[in-house]
C-alpha positions as CSV (number, residue, x, y, z in Angstrom):
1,X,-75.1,-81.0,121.4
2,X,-71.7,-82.5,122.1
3,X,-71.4,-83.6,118.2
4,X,-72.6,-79.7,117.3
5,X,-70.0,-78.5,119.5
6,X,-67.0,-80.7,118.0
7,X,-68.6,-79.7,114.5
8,X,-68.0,-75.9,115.7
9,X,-64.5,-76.3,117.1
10,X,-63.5,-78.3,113.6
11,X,-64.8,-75.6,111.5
12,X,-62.9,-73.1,113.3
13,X,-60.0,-74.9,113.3
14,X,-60.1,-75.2,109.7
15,X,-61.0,-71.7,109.0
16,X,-58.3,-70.4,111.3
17,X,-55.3,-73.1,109.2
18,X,-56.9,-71.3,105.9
19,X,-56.0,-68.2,107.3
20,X,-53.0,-68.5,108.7
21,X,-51.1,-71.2,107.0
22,X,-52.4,-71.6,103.2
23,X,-51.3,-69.5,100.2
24,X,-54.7,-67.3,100.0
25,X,-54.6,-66.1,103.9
26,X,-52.4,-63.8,105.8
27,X,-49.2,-64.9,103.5
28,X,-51.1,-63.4,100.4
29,X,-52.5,-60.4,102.0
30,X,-48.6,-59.4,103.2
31,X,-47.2,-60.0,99.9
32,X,-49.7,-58.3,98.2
33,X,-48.9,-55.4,100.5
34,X,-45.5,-55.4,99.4
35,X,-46.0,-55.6,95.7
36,X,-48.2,-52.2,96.4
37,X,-45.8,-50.5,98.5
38,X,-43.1,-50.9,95.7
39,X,-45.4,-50.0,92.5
40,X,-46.6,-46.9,95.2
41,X,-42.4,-46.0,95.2
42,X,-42.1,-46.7,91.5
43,X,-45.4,-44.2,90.5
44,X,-43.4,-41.8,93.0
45,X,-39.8,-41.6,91.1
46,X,-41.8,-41.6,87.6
47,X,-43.9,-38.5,88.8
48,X,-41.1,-36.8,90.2
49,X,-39.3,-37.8,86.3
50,X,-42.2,-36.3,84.6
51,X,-42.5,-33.1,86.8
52,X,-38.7,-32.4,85.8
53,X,-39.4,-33.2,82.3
54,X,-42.5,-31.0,81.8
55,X,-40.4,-28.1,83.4
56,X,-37.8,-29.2,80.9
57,X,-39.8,-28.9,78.2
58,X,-41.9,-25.8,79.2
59,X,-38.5,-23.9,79.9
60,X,-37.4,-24.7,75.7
61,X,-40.9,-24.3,74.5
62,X,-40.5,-20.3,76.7
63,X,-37.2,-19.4,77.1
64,X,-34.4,-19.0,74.6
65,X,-31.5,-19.6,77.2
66,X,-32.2,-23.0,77.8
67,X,-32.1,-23.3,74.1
68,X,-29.2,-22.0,73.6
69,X,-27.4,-23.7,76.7
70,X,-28.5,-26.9,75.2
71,X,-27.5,-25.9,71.4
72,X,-24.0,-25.1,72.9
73,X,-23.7,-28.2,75.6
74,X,-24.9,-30.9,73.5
75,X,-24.7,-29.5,69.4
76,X,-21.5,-27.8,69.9
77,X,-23.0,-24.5,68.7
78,X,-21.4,-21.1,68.8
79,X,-23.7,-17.7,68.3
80,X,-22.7,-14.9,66.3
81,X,-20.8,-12.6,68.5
82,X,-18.8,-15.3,69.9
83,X,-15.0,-16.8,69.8
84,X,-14.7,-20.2,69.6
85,X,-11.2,-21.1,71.3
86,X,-9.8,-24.5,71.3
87,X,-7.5,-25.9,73.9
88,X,-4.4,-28.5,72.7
89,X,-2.9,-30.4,75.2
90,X,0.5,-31.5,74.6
91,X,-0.3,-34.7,74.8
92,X,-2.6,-34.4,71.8
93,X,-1.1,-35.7,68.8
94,X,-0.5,-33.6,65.9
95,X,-2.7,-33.8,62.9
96,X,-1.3,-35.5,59.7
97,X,0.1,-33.5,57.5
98,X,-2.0,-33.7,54.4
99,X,-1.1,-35.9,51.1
100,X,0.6,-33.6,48.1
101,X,-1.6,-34.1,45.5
102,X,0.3,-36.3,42.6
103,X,-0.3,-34.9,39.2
104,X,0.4,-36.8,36.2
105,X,3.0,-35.4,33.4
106,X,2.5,-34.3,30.4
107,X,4.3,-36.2,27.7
């Protein structure tokens, strides 16, 4: 009985170092943990992205303001019944005056 008993305690002194000491125990289950709670964050900010981009998208596919807001912000588009007006600084440089054309002379 004694030798089961010592049998017993060694076997759950082993089991217990396996799981709180070795690599595949407690250590594992906590970083594992982590790694999910970051990839959960990650999946967050990308669903968030593509609900912003699917508006996006849906408001250009629909409406023709967002078009045109984009056509003007990022193509540098003016519509029909518009002025375009363009703003020098003085601290622009002046364009160069352009070459005079040299013609050759009749001899």
């Amino acid at each position: 009985m004694r030798i089961f008993a010592v049998a017993l305690g060694l076997a759950l002194v082993l089991l217990q170092y396996r799981l709180w000491v070795s690599d595949q125990g407690t250590r594992e289950v906590t970083r594992l943990q982590a790694a999910v709670d970051a990839q959960t964050a990650a999946n967050r900010e990308q669903s968030e992205r593509n609900r912003q981009l699917v508006a996006e998208v849906t408001d250009l596919k629909v409406g023709l303001t967002a078009l045109e807001e984009r056509a003007r912000s990022e193509l540098g588009m003016v519509g029909n019944s518009e002025t375009f007006y363009q703003v020098v600084t003085s601290g622009t440089p002046a364009p160069a005056a352009p070459a005079t054309p040299i013609t050759a002379r009749a001899q």
